[in-house]
C-alpha positions as MATLAB code, in Angstrom:
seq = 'XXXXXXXXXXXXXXXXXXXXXXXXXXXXXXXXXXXXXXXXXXXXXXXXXXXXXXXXXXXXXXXXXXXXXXXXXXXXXXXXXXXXXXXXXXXXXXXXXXXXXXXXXXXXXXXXXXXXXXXXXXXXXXXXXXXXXXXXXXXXXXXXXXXXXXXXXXXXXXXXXXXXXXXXXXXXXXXXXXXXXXXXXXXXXXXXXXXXXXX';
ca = [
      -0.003  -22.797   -9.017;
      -2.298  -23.630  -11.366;
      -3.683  -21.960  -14.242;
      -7.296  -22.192  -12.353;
      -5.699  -21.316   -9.015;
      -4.218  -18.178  -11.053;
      -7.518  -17.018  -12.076;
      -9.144  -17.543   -8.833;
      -6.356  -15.481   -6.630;
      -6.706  -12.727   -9.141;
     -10.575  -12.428   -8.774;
      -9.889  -12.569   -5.287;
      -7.264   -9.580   -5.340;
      -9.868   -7.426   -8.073;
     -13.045   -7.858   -5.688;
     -10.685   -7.433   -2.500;
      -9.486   -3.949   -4.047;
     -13.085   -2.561   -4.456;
     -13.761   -3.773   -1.144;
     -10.804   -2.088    0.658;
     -11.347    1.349   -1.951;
     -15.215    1.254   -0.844;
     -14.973    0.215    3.144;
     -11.767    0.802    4.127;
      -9.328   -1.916    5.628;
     -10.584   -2.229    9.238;
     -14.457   -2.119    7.957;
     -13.427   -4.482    4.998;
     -15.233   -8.245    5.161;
     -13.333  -11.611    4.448;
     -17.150  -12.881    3.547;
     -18.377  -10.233    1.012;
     -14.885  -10.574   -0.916;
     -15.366  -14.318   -1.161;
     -19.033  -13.310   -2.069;
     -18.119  -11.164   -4.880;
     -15.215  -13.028   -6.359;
     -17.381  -16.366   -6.318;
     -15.522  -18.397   -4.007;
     -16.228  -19.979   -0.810;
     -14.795  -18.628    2.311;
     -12.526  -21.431    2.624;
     -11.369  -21.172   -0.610;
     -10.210  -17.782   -0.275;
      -8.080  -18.431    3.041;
      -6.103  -20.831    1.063;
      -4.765  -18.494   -0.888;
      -4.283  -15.012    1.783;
      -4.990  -16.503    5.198;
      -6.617  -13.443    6.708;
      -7.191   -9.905    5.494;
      -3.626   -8.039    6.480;
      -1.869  -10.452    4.173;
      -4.683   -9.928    1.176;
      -4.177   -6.539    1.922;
      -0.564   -6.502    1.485;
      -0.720   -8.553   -1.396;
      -2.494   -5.782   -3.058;
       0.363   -3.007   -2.346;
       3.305   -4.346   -0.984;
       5.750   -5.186   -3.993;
       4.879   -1.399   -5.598;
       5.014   -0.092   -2.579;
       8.502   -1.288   -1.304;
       9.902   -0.763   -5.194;
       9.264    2.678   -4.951;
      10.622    3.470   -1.348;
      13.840    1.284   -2.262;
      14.213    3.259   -5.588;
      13.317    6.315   -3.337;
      16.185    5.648   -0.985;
      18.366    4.893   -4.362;
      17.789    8.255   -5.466;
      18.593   10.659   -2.198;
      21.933    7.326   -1.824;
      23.271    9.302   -4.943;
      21.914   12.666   -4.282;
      23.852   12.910   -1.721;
      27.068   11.452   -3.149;
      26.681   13.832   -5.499;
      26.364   16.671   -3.388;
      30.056   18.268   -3.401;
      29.677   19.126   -6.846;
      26.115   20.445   -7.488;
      24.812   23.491   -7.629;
      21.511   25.252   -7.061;
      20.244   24.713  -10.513;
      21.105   21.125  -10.479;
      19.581   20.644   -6.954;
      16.448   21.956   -8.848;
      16.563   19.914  -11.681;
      17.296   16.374   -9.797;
      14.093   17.577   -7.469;
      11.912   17.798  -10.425;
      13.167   14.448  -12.016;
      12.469   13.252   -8.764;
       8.873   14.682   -8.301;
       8.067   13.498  -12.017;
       9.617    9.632  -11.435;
       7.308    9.807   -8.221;
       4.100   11.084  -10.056;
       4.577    8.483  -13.066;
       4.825    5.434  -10.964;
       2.539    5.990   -8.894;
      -0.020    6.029  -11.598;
       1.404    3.276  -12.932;
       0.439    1.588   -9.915;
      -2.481    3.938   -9.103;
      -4.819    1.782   -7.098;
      -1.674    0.537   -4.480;
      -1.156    3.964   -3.706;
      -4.660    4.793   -3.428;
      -5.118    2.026   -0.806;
      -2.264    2.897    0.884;
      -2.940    6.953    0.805;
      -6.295    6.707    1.473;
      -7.886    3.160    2.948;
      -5.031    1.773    4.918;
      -5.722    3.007    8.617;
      -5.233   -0.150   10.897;
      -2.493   -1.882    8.647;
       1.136   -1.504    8.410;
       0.873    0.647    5.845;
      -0.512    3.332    7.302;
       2.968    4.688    8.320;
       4.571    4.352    5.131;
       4.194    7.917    4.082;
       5.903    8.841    6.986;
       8.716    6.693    5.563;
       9.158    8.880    2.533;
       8.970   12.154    4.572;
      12.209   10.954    6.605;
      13.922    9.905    3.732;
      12.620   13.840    1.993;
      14.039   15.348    5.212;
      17.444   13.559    5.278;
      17.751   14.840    1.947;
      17.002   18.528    3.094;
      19.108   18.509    5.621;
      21.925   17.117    3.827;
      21.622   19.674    1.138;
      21.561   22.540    3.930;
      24.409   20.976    5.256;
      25.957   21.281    2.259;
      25.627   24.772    2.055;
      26.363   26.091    5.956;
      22.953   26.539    6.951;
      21.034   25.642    9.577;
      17.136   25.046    9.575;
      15.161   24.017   11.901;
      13.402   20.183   12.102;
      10.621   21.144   12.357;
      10.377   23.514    9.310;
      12.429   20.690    7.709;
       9.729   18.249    8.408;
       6.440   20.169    7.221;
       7.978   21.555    3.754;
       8.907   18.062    3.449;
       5.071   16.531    4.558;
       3.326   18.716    2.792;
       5.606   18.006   -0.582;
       3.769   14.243   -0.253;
       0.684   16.043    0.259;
       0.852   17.205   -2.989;
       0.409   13.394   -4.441;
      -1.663   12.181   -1.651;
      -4.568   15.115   -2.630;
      -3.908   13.940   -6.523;
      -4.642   10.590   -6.055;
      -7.427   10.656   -3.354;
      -9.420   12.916   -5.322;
      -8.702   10.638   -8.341;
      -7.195   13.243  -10.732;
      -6.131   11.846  -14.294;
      -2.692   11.382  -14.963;
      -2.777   14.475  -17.166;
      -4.182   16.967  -14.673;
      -1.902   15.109  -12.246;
       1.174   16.414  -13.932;
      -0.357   20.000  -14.284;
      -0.789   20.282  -10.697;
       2.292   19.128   -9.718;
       4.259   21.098  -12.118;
       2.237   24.401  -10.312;
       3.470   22.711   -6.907;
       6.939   22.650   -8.030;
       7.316   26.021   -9.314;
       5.753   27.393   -5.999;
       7.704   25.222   -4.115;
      11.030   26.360   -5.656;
      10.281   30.129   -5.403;
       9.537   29.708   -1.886;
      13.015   27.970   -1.415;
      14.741   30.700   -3.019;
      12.998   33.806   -1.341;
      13.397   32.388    2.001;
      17.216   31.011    1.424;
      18.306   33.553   -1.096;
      19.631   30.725   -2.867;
];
């Protein structure tokens, strides 16, 4: 590609964003992209054919990184298992909740597309993705410990974990205040473990 052709598909992707972030995918135009990146209409198919793969372009390699490294992380979790105990359950949660937080900022407008604008793509089911992996986790760890809880319960704590990051990044909180909230979230979170587990 050249250096031109570089430029071009990068305007493309910048206006494309604000497009998606203001209109949402299904209400996004092909035309008013091309519009605001300067390009013809024609131009702009050569490079994303139609607006699913411009979309993806947008989120797709952050997006599968951090479910991959997601799946990496609950992998050894629960090899590790056997040998941890409640404290270190808490502290691999945290490190987890933290890791989450930080790359998702570092990629902050993927994740707001996908959180917040992606209704009528693919995407649209990838938090759902992260919950099963969350409750796989749970239930391994309950497992581990000769207690049984139900799916459902399994499920919401686990939903409304991601909720946590979905409300700091559609209401478009710095990084900073980010952090604060989720540290709160964790501390709750944990307490409520331990009351209603006695662990």
């Amino acid at each position: 590609m050249s250096v031109n052709s570089q430029i071009t598909r990068t305007r493309i992707m910048e206006c494309a964003s604000k497009e998606f972030m203001e209109y949402g995918y299904q209400s996004a135009n092909m035309r008013r992209i091309a519009q605001a990146a300067n390009v013809t209409t024609g131009a702009m198919y050569n490079h994303f054919s139609n607006k699913a793969v411009l979309f993806d372009a947008l989120v797709q390699a952050p997006a599968e990184e951090m479910l991959d490294r997601f799946r990496g992380i609950h992998a050894q979790f629960k090899a590790d298992l056997p040998k941890l105990t409640f404290v270190h359950m808490k502290e691999t949660a945290y490190l987890g909740t933290d890791w989450m937080l930080e790359y998702i900022y570092a990629h902050f407008e993927a994740f707001r597309l996908i959180f917040c604008r992606s209704e009528g793509t693919r995407w649209v089911s990838y938090l759902e993705e992260l919950i099963a992996v969350e409750e796989r986790a749970y239930c391994d760890a309950f497992g581990k410990r000769g207690r049984r809880v139900e799916d459902m319960f399994l499920h919401i704590i686990a939903a409304s974990g991601f909720q946590y990051l979905v409300e700091c990044v559609s209401h478009d909180l710095s990084y900073e205040k980010a952090v604060a909230v989720l540290d709160s979230a964790k501390r709750f979170s944990m307490a409520g473990w331990q009351e209603l587990f006695k662990l």
